[in-house]
Residue frames relative to the residue before (quaternion, step in Angstrom):
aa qw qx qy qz dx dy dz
X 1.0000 0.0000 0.0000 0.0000 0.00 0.00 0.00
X 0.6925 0.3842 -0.2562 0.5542 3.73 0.45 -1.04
X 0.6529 0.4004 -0.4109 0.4945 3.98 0.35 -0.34
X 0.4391 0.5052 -0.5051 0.5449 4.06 1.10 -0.50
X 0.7974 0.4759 -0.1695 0.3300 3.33 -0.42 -1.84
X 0.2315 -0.8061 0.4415 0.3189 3.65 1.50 -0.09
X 0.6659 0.4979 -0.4484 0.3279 4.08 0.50 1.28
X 0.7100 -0.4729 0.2393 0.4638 3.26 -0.68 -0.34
X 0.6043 -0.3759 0.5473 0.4404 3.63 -1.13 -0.08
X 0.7253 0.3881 -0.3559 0.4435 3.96 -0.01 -0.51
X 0.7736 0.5609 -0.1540 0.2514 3.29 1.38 -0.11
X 0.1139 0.8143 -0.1711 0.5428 2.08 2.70 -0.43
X 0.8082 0.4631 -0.0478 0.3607 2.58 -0.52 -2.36
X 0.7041 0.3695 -0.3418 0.5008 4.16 0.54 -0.55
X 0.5207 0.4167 -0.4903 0.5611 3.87 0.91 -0.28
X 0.7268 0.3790 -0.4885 0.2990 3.57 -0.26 -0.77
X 0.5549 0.6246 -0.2809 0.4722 3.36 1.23 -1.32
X 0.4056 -0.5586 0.6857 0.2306 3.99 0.40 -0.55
X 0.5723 0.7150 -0.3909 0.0918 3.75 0.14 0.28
X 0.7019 -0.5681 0.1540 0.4011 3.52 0.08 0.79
X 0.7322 0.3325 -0.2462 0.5411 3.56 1.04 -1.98
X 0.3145 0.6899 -0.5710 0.3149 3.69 -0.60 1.35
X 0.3471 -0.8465 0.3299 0.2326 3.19 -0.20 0.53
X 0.4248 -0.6106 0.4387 0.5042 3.91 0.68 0.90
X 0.7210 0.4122 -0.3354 0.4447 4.09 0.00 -0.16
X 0.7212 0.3006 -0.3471 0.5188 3.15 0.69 -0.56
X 0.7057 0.4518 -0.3711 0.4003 3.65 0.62 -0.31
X 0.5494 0.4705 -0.4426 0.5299 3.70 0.79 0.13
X 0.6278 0.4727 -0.3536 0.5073 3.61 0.82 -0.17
X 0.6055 0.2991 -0.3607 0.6433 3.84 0.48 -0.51
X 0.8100 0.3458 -0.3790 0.2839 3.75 -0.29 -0.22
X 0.3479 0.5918 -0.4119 0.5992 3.05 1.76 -0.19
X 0.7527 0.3339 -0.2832 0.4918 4.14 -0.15 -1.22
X 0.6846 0.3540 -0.4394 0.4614 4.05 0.37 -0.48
X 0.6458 0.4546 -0.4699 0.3942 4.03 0.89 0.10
X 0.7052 0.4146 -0.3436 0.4612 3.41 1.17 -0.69
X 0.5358 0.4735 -0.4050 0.5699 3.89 1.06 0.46
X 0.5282 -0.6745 0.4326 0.2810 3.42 0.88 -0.04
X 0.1758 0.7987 -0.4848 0.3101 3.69 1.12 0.16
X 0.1255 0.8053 -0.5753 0.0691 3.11 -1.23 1.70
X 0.2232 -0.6607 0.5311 0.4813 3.82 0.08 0.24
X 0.6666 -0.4643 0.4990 0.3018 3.13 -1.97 -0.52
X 0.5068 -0.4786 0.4961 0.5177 3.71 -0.29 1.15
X 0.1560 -0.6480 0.7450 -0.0282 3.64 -1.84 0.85
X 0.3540 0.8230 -0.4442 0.0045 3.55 0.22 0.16
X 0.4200 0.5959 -0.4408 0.5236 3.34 1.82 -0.11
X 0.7589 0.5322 -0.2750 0.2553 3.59 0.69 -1.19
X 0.5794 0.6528 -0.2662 0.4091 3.42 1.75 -0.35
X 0.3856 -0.7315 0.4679 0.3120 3.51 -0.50 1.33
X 0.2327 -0.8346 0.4215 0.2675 3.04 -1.09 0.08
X 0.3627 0.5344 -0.7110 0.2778 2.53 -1.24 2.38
X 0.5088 -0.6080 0.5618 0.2361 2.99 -2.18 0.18
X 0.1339 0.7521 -0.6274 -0.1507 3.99 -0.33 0.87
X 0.6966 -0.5254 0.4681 -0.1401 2.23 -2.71 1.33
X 0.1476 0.8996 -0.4070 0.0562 3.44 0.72 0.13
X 0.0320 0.8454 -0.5240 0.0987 3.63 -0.40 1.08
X 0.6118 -0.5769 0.4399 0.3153 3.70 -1.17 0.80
X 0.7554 -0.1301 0.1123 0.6323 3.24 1.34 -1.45
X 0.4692 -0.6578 0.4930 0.3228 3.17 -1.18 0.72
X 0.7578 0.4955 -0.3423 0.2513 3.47 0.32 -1.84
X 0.4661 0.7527 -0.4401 0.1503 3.41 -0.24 1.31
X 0.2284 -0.5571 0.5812 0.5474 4.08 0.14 -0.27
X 0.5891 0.5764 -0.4860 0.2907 3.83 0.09 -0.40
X 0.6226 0.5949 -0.2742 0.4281 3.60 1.19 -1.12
X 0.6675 0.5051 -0.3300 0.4363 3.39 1.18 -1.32
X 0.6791 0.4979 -0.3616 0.4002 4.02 0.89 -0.54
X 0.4578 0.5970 -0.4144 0.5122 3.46 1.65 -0.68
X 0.6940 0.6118 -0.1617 0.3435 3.63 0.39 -1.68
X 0.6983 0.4237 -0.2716 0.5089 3.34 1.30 -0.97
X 0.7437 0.4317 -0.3252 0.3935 3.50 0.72 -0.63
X 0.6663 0.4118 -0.4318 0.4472 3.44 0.79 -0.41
X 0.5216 0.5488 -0.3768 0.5337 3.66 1.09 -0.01
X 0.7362 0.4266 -0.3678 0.3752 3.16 0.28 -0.50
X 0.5875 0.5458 -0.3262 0.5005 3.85 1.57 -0.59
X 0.7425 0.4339 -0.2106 0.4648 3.60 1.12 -0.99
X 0.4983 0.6357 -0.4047 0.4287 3.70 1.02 0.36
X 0.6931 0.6035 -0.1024 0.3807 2.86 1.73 -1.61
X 0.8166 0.2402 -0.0258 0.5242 2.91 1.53 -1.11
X 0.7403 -0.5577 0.0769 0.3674 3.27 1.76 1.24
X 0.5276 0.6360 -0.3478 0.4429 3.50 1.67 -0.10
X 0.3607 -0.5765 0.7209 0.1335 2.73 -1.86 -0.09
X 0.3561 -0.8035 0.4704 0.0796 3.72 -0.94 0.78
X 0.4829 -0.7916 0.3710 -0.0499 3.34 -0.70 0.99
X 0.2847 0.9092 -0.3036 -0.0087 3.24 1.10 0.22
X 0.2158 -0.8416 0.4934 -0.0411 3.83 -0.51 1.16
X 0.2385 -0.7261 0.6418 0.0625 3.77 -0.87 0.71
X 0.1807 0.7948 -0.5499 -0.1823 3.38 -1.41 1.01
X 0.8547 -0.3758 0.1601 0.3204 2.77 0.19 2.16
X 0.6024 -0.4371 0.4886 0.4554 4.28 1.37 -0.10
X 0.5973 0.5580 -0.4643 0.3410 3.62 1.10 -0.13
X 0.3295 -0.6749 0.4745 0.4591 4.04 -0.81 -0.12
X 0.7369 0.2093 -0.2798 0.5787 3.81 0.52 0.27
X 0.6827 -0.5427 0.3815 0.3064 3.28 -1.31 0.88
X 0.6508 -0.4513 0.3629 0.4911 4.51 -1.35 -0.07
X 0.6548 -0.4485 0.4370 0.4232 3.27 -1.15 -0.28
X 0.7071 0.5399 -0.1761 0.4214 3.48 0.85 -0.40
X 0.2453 0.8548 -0.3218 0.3249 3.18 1.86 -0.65
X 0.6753 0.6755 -0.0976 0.2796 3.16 0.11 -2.13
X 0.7717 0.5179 -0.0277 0.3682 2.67 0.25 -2.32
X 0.6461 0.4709 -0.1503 0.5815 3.06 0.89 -1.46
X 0.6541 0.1704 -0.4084 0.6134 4.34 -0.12 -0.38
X 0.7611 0.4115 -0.4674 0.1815 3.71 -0.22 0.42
X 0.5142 0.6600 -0.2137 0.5043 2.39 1.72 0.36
X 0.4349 0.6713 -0.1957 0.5674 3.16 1.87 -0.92
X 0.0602 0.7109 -0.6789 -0.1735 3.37 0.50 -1.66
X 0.2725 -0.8516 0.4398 -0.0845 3.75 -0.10 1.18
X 0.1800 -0.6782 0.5058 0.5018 3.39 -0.24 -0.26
X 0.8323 -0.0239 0.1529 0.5323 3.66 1.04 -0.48
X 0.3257 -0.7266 0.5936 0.1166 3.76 -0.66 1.15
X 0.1011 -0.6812 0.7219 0.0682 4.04 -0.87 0.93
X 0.0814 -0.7051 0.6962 0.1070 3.94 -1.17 0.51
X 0.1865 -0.7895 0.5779 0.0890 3.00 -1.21 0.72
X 0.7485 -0.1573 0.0522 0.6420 3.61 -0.19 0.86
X 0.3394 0.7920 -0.2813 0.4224 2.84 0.60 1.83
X 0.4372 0.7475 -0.4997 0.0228 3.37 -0.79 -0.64
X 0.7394 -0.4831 0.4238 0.2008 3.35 -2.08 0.63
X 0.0934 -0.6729 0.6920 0.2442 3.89 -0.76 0.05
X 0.8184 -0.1836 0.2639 0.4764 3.77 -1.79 0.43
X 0.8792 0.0541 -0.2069 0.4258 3.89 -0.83 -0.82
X 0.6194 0.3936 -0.6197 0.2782 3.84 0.77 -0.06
X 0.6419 0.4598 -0.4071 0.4592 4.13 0.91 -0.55
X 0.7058 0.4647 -0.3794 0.3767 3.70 0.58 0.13
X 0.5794 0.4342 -0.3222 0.6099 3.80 1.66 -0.08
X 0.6549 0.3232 -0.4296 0.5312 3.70 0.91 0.20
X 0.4818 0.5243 -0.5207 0.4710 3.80 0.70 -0.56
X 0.5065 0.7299 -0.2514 0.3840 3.93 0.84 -1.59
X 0.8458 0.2562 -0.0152 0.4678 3.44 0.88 -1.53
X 0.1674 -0.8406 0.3396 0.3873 3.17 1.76 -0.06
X 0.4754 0.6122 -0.5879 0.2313 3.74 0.03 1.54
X 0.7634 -0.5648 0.2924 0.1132 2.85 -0.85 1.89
X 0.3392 0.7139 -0.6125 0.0124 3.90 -0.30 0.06
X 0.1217 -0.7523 0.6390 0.1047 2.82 -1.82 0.58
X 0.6854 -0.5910 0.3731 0.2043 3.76 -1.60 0.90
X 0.2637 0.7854 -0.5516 -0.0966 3.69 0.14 0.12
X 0.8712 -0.0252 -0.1814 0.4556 3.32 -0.97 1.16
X 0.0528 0.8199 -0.5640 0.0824 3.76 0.83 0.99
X 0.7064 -0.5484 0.3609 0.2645 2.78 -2.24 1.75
X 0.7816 0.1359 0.0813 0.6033 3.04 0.66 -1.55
X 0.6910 -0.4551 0.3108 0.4678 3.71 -1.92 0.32
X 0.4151 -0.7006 0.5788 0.0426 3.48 -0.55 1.36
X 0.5575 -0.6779 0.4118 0.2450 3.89 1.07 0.39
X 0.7541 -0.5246 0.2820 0.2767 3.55 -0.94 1.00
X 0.7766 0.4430 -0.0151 0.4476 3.03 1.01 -1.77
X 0.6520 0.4048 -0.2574 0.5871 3.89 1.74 0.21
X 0.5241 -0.7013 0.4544 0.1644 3.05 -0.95 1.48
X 0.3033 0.8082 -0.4949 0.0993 3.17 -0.69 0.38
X 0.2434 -0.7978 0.5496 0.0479 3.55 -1.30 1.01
X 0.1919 -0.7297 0.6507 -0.0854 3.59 -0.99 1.98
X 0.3833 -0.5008 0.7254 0.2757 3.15 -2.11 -0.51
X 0.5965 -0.5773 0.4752 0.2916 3.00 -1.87 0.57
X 0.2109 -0.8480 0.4805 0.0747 4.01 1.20 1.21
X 0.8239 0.3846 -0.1360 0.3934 3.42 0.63 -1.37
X 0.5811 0.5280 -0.2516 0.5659 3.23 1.33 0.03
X 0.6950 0.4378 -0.3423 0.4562 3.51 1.09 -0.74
X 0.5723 0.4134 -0.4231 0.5680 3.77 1.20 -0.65
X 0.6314 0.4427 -0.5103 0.3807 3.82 0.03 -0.06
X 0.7942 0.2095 -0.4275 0.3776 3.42 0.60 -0.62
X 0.4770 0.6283 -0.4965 0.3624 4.05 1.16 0.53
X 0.5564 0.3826 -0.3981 0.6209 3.69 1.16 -0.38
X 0.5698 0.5303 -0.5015 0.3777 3.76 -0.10 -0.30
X 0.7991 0.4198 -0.1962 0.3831 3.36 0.11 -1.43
X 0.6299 0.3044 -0.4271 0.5729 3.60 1.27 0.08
X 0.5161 0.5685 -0.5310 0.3586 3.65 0.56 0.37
X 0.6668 0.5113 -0.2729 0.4685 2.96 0.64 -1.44
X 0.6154 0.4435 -0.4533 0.4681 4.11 0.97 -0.77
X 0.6662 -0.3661 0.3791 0.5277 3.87 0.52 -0.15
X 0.6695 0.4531 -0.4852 0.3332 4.03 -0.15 -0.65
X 0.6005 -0.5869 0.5334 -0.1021 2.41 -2.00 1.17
X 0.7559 0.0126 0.0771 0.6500 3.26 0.43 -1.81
X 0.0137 -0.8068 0.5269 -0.2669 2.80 -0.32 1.51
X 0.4205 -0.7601 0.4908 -0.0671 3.79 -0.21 2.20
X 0.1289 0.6321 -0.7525 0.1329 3.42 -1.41 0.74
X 0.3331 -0.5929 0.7249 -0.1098 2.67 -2.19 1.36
X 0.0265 -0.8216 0.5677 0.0441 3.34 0.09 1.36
X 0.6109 -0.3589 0.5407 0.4535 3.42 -1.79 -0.04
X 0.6017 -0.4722 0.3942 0.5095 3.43 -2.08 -0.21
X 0.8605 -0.2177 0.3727 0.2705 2.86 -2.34 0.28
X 0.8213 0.5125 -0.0604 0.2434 2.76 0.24 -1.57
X 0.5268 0.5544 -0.2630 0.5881 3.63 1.93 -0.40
X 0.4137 -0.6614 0.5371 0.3208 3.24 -1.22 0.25
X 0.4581 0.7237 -0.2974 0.4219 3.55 1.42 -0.97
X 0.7703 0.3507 -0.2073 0.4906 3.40 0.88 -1.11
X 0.7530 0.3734 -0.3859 0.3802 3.42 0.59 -0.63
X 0.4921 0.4650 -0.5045 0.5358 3.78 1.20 0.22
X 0.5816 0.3771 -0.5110 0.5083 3.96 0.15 -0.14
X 0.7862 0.3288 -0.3914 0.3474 3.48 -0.21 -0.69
X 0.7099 0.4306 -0.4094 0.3781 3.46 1.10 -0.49
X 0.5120 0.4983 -0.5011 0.4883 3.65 1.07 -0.05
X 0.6471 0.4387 -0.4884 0.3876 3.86 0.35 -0.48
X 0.5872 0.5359 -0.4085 0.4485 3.92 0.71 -0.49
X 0.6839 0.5308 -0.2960 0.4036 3.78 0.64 -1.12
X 0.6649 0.4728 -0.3213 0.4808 3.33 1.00 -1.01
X 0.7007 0.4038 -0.2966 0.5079 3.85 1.15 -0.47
X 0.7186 0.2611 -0.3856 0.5164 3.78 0.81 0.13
X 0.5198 0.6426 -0.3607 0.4321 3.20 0.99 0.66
X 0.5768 0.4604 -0.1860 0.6487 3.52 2.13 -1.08
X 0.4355 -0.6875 0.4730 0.3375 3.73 1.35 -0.49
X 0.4105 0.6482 -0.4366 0.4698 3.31 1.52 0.40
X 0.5045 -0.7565 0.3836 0.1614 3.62 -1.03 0.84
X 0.4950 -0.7025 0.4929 0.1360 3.66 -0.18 1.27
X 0.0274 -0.9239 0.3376 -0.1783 3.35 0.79 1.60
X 0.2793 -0.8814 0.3465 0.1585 3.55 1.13 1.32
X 0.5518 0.6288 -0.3505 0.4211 3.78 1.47 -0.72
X 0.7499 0.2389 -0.1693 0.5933 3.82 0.90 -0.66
X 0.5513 0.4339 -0.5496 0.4536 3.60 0.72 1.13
X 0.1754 -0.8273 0.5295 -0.0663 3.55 -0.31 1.57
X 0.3895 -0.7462 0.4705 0.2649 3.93 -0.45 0.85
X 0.0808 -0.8892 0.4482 -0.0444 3.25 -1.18 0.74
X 0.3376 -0.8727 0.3191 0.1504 3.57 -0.59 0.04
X 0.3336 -0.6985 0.3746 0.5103 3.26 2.37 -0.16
X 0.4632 0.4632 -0.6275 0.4208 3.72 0.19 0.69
X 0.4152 -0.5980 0.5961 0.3387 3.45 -1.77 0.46
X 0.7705 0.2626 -0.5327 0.2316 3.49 0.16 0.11
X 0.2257 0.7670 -0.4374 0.4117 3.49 1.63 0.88
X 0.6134 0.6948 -0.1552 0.3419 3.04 1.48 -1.52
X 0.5989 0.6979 0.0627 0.3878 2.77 1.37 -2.31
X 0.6852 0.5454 -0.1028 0.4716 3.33 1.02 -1.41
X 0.6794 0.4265 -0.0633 0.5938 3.02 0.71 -1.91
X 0.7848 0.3893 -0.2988 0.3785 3.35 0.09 -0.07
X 0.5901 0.5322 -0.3615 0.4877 3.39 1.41 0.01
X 0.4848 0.6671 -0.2167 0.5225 3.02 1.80 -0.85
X 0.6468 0.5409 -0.2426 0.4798 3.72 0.61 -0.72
X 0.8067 0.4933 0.1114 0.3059 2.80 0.45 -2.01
X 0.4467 0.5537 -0.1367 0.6894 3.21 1.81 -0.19
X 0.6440 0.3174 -0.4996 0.4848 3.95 0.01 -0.93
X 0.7579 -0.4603 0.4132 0.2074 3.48 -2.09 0.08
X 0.7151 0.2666 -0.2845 0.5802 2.90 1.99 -1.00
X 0.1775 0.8559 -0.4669 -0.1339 3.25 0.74 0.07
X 0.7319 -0.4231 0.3319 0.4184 3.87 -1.77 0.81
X 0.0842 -0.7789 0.5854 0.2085 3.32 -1.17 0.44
X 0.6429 0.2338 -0.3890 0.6170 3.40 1.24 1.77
X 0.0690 0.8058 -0.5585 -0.1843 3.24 -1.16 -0.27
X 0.4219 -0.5155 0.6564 0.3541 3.53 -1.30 0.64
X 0.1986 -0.8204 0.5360 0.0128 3.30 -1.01 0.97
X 0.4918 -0.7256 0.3628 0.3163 3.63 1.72 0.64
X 0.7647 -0.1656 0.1791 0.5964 3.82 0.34 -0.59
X 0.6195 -0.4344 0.4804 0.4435 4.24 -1.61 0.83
X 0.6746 0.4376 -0.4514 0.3869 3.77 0.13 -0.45
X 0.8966 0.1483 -0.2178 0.3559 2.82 -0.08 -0.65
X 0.4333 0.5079 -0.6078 0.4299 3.75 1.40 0.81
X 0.6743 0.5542 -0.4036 0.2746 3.65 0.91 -0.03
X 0.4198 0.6028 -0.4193 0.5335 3.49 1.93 -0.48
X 0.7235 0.3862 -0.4131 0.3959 3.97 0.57 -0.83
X 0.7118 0.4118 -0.4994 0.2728 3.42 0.52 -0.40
X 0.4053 0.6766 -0.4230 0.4461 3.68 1.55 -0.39
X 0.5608 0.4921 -0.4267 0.5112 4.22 0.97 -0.90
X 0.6272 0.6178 -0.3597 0.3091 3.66 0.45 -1.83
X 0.7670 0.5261 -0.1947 0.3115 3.06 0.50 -1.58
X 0.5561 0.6128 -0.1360 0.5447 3.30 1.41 -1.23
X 0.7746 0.2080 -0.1842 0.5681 3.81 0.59 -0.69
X 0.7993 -0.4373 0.3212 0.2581 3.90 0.68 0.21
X 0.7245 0.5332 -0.2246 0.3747 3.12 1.32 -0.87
X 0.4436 -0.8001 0.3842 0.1244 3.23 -0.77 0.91
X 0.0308 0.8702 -0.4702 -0.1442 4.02 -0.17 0.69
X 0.5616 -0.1221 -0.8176 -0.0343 1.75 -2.03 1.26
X 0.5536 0.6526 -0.4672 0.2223 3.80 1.05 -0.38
X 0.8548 0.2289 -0.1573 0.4383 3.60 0.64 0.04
X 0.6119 -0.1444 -0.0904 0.7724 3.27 2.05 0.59
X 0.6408 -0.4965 0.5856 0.0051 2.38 -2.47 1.46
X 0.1699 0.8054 -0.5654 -0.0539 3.53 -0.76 0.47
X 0.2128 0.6957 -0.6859 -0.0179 3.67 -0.93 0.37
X 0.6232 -0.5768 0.5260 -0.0468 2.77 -1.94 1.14
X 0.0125 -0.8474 0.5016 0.1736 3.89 -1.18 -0.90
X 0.4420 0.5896 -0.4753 0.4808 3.58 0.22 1.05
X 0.1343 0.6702 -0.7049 -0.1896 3.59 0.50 -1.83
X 0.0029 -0.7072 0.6772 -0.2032 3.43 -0.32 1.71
X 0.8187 -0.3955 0.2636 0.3223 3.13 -1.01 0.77
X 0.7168 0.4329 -0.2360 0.4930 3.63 0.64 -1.59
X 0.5811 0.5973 -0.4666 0.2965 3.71 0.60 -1.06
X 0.6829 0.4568 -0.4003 0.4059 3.82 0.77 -0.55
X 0.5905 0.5411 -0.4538 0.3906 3.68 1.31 -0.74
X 0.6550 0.5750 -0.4482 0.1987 3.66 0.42 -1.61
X 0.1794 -0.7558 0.5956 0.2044 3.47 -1.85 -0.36
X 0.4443 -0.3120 -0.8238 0.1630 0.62 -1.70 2.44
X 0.7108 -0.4921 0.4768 0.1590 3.02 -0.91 0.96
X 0.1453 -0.8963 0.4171 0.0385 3.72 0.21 1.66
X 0.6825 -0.5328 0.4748 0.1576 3.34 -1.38 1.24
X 0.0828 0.9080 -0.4078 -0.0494 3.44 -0.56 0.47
X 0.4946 -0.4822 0.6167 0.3775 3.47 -1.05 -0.77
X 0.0667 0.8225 -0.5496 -0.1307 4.03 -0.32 0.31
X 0.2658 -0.7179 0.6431 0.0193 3.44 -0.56 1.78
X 0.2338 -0.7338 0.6142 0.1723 4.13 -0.38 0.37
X 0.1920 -0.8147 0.5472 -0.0031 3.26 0.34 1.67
X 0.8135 0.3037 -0.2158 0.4466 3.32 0.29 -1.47
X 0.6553 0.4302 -0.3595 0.5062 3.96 0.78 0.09
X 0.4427 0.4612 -0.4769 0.6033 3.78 1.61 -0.04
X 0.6525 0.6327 -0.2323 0.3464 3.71 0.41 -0.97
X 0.5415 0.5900 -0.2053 0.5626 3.50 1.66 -0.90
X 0.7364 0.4570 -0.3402 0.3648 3.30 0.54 -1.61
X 0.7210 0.5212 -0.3322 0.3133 3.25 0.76 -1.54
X 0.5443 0.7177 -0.3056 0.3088 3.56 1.43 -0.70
X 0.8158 0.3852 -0.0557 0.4277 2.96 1.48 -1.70
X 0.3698 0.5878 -0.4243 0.5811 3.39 1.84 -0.11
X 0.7872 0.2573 -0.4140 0.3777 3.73 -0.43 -1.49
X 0.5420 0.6003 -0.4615 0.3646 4.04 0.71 -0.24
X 0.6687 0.4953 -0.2650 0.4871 3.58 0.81 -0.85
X 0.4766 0.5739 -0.3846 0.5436 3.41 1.31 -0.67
X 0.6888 0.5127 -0.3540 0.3707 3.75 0.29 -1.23
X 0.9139 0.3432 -0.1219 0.1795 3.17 0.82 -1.20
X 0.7321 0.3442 -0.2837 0.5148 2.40 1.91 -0.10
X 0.3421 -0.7921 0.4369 0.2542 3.33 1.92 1.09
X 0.6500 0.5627 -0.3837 0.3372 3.84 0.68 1.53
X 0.6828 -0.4787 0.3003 0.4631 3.75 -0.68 0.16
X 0.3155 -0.7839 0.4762 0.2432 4.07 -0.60 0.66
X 0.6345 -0.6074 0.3515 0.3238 3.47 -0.76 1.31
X 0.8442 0.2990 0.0280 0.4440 3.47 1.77 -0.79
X 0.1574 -0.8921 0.3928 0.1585 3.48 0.94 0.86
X 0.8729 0.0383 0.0637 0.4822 3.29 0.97 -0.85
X 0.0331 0.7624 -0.6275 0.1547 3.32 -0.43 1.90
X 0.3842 -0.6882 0.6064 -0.1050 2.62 -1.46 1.69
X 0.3421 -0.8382 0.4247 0.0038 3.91 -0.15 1.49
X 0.3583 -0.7949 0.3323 0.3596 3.66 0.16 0.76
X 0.1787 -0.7182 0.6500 0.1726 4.21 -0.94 0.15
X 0.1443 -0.7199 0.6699 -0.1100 3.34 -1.19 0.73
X 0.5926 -0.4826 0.5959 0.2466 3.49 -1.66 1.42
X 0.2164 0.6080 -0.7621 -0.0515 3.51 -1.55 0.68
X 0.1522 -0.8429 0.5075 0.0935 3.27 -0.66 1.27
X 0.1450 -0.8066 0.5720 -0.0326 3.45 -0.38 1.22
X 0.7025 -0.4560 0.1868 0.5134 4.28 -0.54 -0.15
X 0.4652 0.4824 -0.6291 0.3939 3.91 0.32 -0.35
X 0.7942 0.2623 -0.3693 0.4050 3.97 -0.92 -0.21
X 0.3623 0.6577 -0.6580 0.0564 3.40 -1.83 0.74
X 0.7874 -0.3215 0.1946 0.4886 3.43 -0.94 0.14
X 0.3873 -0.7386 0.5039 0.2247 3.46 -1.01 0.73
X 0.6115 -0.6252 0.3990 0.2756 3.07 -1.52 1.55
X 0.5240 -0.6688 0.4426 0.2867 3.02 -1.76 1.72
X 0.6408 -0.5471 0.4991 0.2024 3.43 -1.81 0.65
């Protein structure tokens, strides 16, 4: 094996081991040759500490806390403790990451808006600890579990419902580019407008980033032109709450002089005033799944029957949205 893999036997011996001083090339290559020999360790399940880590792009969010609650709530049940880690806004975790949960020995790694590159999912595969994807940036690949929402469906039915209220020009503030989450919201919000025969107007689609004062910005921006939207898809509750913080600031009244809806239904959205229409994404029961999938993974140290489940979202319509103000 080590004379295939062109290294030494002591090197070998640190992939199997999970050890750190390896070089992320040379270990995807020995683990690459111990899968295509068929190499298995020995189930370890006595050896696995018990917990579940948590990995997130960003914490600072009320969204995080609903993520946080559900995967807590599975690991209380089933005797863990949780782990929680930050990469810093990156989509895959440091270079050190790795090292460190293999060391841990986990029962199981959850990523949020995440994901692994080549040697960090091959040095856990290595260590057999399970991870799964929950709500991944990008396509997270056949062969990785992972648990979403129906994103592109929920912005279709949030632009709908202000069609159907009468508006026309009708604005949106999408998440980044760079998520998949966002570009299904933004592409359900187009469908629902070439679908009303209403023109997919690129001037009142304003980038974004889900932060409220992202919101806040963009929404003065909007709100300011002459013709400005008399709604807006607001991409995620944060940042429909940065617009209503613009609204307020320029005079305008919601819902009587703009529509707002949102997408999370986070806790606060029922407190504000008026109380803000949304999109409901089932963070903390999307959060569960991923909890209880990467556990089954642990135990039954096999492939899931389902790689990719996709949680339903649903219109709750609360007072930000009504008919748009007559002309």
């Amino acid at each position: 094996m080590a004379r295939e893999a062109g290294v030494s036997a002591p090197t070998v011996s640190k992939v199997l081991n999970g050890r750190a001083d390896v070089a992320p090339a040379t270990r995807t290559r020995v683990e690459e040759l111990l899968r295509a020999h068929g190499y298995r360790r020995r189930r370890a399940e006595a050896s696995r500490s018990p917990l579940i880590d948590l990995v997130f792009h960003e914490l600072e969010s009320a969204w995080a806390m609903e993520v946080i609650r559900g995967v807590e709530n599975v690991a209380r049940d089933a005797g863990l403790s949780v782990v929680l880690s930050e990469s810093a806004g990156r989509l895959t975790p440091g270079r050190t990451w790795a090292d460190q949960v293999a060391a841990r020995r986990p029962h199981g790694v959850v990523l949020v808006l995440s994901g692994l590159d080549e040697s960090q999912r091959a040095l856990l595969t290595s260590r057999s600890i399970p991870f799964v994807v929950m709500d991944p940036a990008g396509d997270p690949g056949a062969d990785v579990p992972s648990i979403g929402a129906t994103n592109w469906q929920g912005g279709l039915a949030a632009t709908r419902h202000l069609v159907e209220l009468g508006h026309r020009r009708i604005g949106a503030i999408t998440g980044p580019s760079r998520m998949m989450c966002s570009r299904a919201r933004i592409d359900g919000y187009r469908a629902a407008l070439e679908t009303a025969g209403l023109p997919v107007e690129q001037d009142l689609i304003r980038p974004g980033d889900f932060h409220h004062e992202t919101g806040y910005r963009r929404g003065l921006e909007l709100l300011r032109r002459p013709d400005r939207p008399t709604a807006v898809f607001a991409g995620n509750d944060l940042q429909a709450l940065g617009l209503y913080e613009a609204a307020r600031e320029l005079g305008l009244r919601i819902p009587e002089d703009l529509s707002v809806v949102g997408f999370d239904d986070l806790p606060v959205t029922r407190l504000v005033g008026p109380p803000l229409t949304t999109v409901r994404q089932p963070l903390t029961e999307m959060a569960e799944a991923a909890a209880k999938l990467v556990l089954d993974l642990a135990r039954e140290e096999g492939t899931p029957t389902a790689t990719r489940v996709e949680l339903a979202t649903s219109l709750v319509v609360r007072s930000s949205t009504g008919e748009p103000p007559a002309v």
